[in-house]
Wavefront OBJ file of the C-alpha trace (Angstrom):
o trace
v 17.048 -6.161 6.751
v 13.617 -7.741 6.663
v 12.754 -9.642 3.248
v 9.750 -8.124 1.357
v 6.223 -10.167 1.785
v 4.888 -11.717 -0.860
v 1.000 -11.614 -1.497
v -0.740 -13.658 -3.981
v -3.497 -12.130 -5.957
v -6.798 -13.886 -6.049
v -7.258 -12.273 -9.978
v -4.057 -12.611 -11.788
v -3.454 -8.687 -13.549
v -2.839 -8.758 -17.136
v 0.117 -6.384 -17.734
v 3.436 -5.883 -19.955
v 3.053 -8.890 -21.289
v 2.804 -10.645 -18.687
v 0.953 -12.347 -15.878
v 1.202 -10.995 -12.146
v 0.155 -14.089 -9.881
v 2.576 -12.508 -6.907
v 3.069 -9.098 -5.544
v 6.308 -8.584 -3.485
v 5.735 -5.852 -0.768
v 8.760 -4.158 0.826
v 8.668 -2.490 3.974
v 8.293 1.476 3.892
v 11.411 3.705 4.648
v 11.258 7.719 6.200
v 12.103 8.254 2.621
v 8.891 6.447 1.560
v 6.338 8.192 4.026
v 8.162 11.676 3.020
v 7.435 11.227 -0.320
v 3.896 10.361 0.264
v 3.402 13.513 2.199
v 5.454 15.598 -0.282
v 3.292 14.256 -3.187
v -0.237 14.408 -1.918
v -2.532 16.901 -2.838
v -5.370 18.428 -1.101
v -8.051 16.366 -3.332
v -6.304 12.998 -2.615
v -8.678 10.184 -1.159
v -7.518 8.298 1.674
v -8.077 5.188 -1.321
v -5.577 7.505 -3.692
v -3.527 7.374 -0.962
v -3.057 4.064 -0.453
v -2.839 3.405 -4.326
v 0.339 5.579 -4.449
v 1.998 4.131 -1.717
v 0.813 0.227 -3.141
v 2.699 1.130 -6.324
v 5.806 2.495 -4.411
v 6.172 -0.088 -2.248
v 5.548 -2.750 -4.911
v 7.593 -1.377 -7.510
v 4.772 -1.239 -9.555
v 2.720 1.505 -12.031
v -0.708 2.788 -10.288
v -1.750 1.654 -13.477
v -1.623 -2.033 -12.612
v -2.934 -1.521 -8.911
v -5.846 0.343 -10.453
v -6.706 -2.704 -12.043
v -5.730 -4.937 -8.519
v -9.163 -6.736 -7.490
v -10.418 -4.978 -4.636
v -9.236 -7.907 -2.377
v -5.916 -8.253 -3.256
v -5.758 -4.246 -2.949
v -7.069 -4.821 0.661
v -4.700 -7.886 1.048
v -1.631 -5.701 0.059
v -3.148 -2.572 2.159
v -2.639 -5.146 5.006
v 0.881 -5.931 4.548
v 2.144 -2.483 4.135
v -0.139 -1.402 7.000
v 1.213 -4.081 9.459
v 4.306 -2.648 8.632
v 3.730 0.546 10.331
v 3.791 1.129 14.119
v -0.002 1.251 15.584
v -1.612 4.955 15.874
v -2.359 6.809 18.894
v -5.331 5.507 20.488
v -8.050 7.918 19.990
v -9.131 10.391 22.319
v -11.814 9.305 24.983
v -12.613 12.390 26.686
v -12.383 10.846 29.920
v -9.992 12.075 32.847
v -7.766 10.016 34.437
l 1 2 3 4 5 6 7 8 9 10 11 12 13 14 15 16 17 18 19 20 21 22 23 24 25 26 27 28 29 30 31 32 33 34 35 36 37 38 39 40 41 42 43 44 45 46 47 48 49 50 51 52 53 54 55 56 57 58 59 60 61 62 63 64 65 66 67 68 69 70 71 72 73 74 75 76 77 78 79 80 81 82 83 84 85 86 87 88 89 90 91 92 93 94 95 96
């Protein structure tokens, strides 16, 4: 089993007391990307998206990754998504 990746915020988040310098990411599970499917709503935004699966992957409230600087969001968004196998390559339209 692979060991979660760590990413270090460029703006510390206040929260419980505390100080979050470090944000431990865990790789995603069938279970993870099931719940994700099961819990979004037709008005979610791709960005409400990603919060929800931040917070489950991180272990922590959306309330603290609302308040992630926008690069550390896109730092974590990185991890997680480097987790996850490549797409299908879009469609081209041409025969072959």
């Amino acid at each position: 089993m692979s060991k979660p990746k760590t990413v270090r915020l460029t703006q510390p988040i206040a929260w419980d007391g505390k100080t979050v310098i470090d944000v431990q990411v865990r790789r995603p599970k069938v279970k993870d990307l099931r719940a994700m499917e099961r819990d979004n709503d037709a008005t979610a935004t791709q960005i409400d998206q990603g919060v929800a699966m931040a917070a489950l992957l991180t272990e922590l409230p959306i309330e603290v990754i609302d308040e992630m600087d926008a690069v550390d969001f896109a730092a974590v968004s990185e991890v997680i998504a480097g987790f996850l196998p490549p797409g299908p390559a879009p469609a081209t339209g041409a025969v072959s």
